[in-house]
C-alpha positions as CSV (number, residue, x, y, z in Angstrom):
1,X,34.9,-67.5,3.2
2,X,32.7,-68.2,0.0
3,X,29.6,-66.8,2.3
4,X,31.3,-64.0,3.6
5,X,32.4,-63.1,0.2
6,X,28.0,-63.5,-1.2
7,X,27.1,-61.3,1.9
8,X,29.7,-58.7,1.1
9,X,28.4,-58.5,-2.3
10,X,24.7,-58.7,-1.5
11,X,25.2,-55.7,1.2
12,X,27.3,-53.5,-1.3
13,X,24.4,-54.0,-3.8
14,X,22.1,-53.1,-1.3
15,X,24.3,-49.6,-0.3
16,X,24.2,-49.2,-3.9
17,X,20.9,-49.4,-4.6
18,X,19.4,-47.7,-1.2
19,X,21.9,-44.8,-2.8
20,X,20.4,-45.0,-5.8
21,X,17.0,-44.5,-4.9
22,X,17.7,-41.1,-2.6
23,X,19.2,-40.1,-5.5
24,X,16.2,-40.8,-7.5
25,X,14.3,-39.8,-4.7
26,X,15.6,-36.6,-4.3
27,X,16.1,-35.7,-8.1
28,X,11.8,-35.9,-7.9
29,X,11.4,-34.4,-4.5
30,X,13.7,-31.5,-6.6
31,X,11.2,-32.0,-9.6
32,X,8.5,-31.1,-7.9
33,X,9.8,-28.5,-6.6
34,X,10.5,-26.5,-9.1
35,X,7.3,-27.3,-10.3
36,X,5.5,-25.6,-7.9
37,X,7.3,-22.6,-8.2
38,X,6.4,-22.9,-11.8
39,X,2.6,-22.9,-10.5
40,X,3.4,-20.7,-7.9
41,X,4.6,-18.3,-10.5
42,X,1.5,-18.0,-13.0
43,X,0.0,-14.9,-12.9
44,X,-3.5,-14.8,-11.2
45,X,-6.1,-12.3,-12.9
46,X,-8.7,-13.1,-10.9
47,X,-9.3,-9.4,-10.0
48,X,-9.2,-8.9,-13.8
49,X,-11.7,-11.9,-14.9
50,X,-15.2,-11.1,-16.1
51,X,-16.2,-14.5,-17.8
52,X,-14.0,-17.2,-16.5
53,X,-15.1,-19.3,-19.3
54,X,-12.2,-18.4,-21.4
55,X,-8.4,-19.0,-20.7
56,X,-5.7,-16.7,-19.1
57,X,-5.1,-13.7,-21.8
58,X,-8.2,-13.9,-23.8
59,X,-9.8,-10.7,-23.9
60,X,-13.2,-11.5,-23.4
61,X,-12.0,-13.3,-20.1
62,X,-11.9,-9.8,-19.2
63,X,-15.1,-8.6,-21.2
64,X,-13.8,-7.6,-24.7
65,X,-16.3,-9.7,-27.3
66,X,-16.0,-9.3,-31.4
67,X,-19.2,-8.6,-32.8
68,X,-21.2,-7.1,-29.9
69,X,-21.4,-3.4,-28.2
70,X,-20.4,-3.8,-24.4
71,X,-19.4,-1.4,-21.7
72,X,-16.3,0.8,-22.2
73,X,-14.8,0.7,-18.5
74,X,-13.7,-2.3,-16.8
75,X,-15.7,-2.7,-13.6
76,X,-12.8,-3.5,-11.3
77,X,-10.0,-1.8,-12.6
78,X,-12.1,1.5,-13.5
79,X,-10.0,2.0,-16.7
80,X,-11.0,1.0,-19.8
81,X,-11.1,-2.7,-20.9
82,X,-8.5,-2.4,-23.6
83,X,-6.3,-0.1,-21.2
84,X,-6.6,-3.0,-18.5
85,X,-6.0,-6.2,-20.9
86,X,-3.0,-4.0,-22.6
87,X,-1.7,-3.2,-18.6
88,X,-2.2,-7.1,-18.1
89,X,0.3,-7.7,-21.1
90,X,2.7,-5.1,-20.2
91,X,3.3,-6.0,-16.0
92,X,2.5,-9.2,-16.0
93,X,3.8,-10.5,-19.1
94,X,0.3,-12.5,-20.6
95,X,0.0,-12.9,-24.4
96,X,-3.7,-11.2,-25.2
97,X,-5.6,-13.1,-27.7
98,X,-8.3,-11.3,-30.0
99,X,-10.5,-13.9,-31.2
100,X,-12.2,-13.5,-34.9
101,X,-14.9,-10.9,-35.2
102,X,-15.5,-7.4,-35.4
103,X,-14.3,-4.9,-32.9
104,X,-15.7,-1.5,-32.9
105,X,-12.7,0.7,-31.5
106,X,-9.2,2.0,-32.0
107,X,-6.4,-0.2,-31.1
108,X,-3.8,2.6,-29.6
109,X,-0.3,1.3,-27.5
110,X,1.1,4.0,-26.0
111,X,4.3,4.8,-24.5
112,X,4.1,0.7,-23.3
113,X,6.5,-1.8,-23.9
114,X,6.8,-5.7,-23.9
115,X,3.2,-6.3,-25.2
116,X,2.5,-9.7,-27.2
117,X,-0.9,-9.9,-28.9
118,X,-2.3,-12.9,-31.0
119,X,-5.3,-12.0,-33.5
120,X,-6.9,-14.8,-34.5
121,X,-8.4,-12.8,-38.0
122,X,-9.3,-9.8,-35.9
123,X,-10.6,-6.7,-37.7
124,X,-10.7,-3.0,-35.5
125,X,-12.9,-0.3,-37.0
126,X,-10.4,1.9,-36.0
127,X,-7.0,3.2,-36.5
128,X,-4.2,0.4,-35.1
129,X,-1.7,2.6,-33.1
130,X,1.8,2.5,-31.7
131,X,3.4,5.5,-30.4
132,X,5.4,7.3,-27.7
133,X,3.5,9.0,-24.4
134,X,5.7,11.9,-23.3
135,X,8.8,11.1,-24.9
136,X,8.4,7.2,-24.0
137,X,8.7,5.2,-26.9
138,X,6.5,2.2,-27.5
139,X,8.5,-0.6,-27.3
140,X,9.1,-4.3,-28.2
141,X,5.7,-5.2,-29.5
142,X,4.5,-8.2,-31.0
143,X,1.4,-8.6,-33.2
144,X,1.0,-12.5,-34.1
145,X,-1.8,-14.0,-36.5
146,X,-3.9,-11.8,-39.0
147,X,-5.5,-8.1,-38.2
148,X,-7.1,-6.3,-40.0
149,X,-7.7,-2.1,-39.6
150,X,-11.0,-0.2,-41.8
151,X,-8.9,3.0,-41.3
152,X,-5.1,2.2,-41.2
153,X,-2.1,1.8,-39.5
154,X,0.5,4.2,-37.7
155,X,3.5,3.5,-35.9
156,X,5.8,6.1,-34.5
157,X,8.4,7.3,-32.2
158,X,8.8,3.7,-31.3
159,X,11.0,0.8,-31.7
160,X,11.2,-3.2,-31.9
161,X,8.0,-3.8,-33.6
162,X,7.3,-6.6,-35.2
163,X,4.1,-7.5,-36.9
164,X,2.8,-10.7,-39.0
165,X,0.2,-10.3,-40.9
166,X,-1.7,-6.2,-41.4
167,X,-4.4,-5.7,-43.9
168,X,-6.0,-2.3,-44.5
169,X,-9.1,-2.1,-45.9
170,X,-11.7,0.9,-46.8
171,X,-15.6,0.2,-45.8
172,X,-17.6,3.1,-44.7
173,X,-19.8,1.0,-42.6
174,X,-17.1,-1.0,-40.5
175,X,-15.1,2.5,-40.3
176,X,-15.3,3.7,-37.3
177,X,-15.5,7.6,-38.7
178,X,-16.9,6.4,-41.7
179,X,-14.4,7.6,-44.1
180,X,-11.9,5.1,-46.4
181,X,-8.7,4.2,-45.3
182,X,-5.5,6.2,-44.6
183,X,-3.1,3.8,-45.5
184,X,-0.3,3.0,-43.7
185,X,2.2,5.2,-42.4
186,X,5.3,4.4,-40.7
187,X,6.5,7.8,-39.1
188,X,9.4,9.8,-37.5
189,X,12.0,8.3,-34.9
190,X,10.6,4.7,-36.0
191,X,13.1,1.9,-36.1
192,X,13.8,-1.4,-36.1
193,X,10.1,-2.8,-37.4
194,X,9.7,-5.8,-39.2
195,X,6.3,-6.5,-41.3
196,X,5.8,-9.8,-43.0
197,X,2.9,-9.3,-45.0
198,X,1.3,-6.0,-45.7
199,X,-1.7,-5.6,-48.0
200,X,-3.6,-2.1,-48.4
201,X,-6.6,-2.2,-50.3
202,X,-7.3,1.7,-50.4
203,X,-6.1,4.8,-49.9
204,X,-9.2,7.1,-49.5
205,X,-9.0,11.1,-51.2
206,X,-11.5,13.8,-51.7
207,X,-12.1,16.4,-49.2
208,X,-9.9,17.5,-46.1
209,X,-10.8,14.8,-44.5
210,X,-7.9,12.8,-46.3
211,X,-5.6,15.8,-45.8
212,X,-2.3,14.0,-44.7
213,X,-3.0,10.9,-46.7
214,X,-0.2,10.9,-49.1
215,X,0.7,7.4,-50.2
216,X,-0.6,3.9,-49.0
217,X,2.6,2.9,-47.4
218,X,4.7,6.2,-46.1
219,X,7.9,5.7,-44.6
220,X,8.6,8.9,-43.7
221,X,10.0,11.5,-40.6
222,X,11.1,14.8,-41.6
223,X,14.4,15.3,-39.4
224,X,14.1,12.1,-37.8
225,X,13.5,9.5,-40.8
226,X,12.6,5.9,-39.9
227,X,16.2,3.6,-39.3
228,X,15.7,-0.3,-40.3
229,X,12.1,-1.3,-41.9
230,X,11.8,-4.4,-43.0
231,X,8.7,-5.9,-45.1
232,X,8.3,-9.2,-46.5
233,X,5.6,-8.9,-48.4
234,X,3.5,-5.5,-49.5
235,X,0.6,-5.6,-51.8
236,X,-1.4,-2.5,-52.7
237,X,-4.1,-2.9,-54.4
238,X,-5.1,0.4,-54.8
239,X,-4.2,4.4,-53.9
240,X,-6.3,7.6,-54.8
241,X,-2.2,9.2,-54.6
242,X,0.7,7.6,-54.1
243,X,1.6,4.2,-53.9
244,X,4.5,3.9,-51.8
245,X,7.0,6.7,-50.6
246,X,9.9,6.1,-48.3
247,X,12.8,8.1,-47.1
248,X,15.2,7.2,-44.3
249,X,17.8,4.2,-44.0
250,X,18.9,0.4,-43.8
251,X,15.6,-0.6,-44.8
252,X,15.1,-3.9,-46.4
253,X,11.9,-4.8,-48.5
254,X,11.3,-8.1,-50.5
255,X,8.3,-7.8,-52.9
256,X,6.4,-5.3,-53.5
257,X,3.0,-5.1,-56.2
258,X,1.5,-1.9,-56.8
259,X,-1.8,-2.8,-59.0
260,X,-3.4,0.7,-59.1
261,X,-2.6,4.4,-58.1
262,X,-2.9,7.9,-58.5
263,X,-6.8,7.2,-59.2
264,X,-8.5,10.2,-56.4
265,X,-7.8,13.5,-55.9
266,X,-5.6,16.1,-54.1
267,X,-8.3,18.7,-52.8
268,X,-7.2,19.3,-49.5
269,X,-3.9,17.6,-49.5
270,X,-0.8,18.8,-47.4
271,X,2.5,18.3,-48.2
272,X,5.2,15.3,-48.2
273,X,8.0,14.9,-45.7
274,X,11.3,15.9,-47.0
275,X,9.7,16.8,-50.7
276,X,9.7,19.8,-52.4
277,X,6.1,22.1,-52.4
278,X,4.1,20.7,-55.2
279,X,5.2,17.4,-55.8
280,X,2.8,16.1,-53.7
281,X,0.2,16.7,-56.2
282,X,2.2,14.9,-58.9
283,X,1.1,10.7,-57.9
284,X,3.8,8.3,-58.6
285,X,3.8,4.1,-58.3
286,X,6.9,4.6,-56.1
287,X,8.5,7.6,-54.6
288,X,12.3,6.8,-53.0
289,X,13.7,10.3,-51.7
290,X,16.4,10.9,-49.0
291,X,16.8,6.9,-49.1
292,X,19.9,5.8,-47.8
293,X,21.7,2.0,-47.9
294,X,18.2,0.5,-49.0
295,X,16.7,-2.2,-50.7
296,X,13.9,-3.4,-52.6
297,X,14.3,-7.5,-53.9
298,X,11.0,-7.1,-56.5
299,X,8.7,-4.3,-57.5
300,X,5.6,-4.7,-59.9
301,X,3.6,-1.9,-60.8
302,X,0.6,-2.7,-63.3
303,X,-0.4,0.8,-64.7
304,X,-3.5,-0.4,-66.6
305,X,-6.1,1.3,-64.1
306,X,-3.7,4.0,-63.0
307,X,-4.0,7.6,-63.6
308,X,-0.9,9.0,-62.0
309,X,1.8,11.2,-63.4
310,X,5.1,9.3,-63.2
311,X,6.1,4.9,-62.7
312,X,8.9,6.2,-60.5
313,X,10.5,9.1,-59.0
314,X,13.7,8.6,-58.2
315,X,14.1,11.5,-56.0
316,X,17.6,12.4,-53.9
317,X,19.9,10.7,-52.9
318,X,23.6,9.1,-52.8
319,X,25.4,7.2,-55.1
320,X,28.0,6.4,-52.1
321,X,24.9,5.1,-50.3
322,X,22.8,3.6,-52.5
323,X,19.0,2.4,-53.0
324,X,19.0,-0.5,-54.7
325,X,16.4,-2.1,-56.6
326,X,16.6,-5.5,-57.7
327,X,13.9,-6.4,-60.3
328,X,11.8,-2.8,-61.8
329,X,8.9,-4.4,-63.6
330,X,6.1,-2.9,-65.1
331,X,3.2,-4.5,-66.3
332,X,0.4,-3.3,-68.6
333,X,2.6,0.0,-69.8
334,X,1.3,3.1,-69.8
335,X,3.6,5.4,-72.7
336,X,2.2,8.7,-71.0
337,X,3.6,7.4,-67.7
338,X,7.1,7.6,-67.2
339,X,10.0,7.1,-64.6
340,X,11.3,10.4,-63.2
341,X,15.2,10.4,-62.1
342,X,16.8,13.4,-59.8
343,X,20.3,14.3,-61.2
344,X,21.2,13.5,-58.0
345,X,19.7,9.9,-57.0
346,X,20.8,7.2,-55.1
347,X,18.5,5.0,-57.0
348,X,20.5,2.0,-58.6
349,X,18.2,-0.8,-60.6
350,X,20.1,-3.7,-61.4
351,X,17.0,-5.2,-63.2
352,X,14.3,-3.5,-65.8
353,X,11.7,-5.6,-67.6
């Protein structure tokens, strides 16, 4: 009976462990599975590659190089090379990577949606671009790492963008017209488009040329104002006109510094969304009109170098939707320079220094 009872035991243990290992067996044989489909599922470019040397989404796998002049059309697709690497993006979901360096060209998404883009400290000679094609808005874009545009920045008509780092800089040589910047504007039917750090170094005046440059940053849209801007970060260093005008609603902005403005000219210079004839010509630091349920955390505005006409304008508005500004500090005062207030502004400062 005692033997019976060992083999009884020993066989159980042995069901149990045989079981046990089909299990196991079949968890990996499940494993790998699913693995394959993962490798299965990885999009092949090879119809795309023209230097295999660099990975899957790096653009010059598919013959975009910083710092060199190459040919515009992509010899298998017969579009461009940008127009290809964006369509690679868009359909087949790949993340494009623009490695440091110098790229002489516009960087224009239009009327596309779902593109993700790392710059690793790229810099375009041209303007960077998001807008609509035909009524199709640019959608759900993503701009990671640090670019930089020598002629500025536009998005509009589009929605869902988000954006790390954008610096705008003015140098005739690495602009591709070879004119200074145009700032930064962010234009009608734009919403929901989140900037964390947004530096603008110039904003270029002086002959028609610079005809609808009006501030730095422009957040603007005559009929169709921009809904839900957020920025983290802005720093502008300096503006021939205006420093920074918005218009629109639910916007939310942390700090802003405003070293320099009103220091160019306005030969040439059309008017401002939503603003009366004329007051264009009159540069202000910041310029908040038709604002609605808004908010600025910080703003600093040094007036030692600046030559425009008013700090502030607090232009219309709504007390029942306010604009609220957190801290108003001014550094370096300027007595001739003072802040203008509407009799009818939203504008609410809760702190002056």
């Amino acid at each position: 009976m005692k033997n019976f009872k060992h083999i009884l035991i020993l066989t159980v243990s042995c069901i149990f462990i045989i079981s046990c290992k089909n299990e196991k067996d079949k968890s990996t044989i499940e494993t790998i599975e699913e693995t394959s489909k993962e490798v299965a599922s990885v999009f092949d470019d090879s119809k795309y590659i023209l230097n295999n040397k660099f990975p899957l989404g790096d653009v010059r796998r598919y013959g975009i190089y910083p710092d060199s002049i190459h040919p515009t059309t992509h010899p298998y697709t017969k579009n461009t090379r940008l127009t290809t690497v964006l369509d690679l993006s868009e359909n087949h979901g790949v993340e494009l990577t623009f490695p440091k360096g110098y790229y002489k060209k516009n960087l224009v998404i239009k009327g596309r949606k779902n593109i993700n883009i790392n710059f690793e400290n790229a810099e375009f000679a041209g303007m960077i671009q998001v807008y609509e094609n035909d009524s199709i808005p640019s959608e759900n874009i993503v701009f990671k790492g640090n670019v930089v545009s020598y002629a500025g920045f536009l998005v509009r008509k589009s929605h869902d963008l988000e954006i790390e780092n954008l610096s705008i800089k003015s140098n005739l040589e690495k602009n591709i017209y070879g004119l200074r910047s145009k700032g930064a504007i962010v234009d009608a039917g734009s919403e929901d488009i989140k900037i964390n750090k947004l530096v603008i170094e110039d904003l270029g005046s002086g002959s028609d040329k610079y005809k609808f440059n009006g501030a730095a940053l422009s957040i603007q849209g005559w009929n169709n104002n921009p809904v839900n801007v957020q920025i983290k970060d802005i720093h502008i260093l300096s503006s021939d006109r205006h420093g920074m005008y918005i218009t629109g609603k639910d916007h939310l902005i942390g700090n802003v510094v405003i070293d320099k403005f009103g220091v160019g000219s306005s030969k040439g210079m059309s008017g401002m969304q939503d603003a009366d004839k004329g007051e264009e010509k009159e540069f202000k630091a910041l310029w908040v009109n038709r604002c609605y349920n808004s908010f600025i955390e910080n703003i600093t505005i040094n007036e030692k170098d600046s030559k425009g006409k008013y700090t502030a304008y607090f232009d219309q508005g709504s007390k029942t939707k306010p604009f609220t500004i957190g801290t108003f500090k001014v550094i370096n005062d300027n007595p001739s320079i003072s802040v203008l207030k509407a009799p009818n502004t939203g504008v609410i400062v809760e702190i002056e220094e």
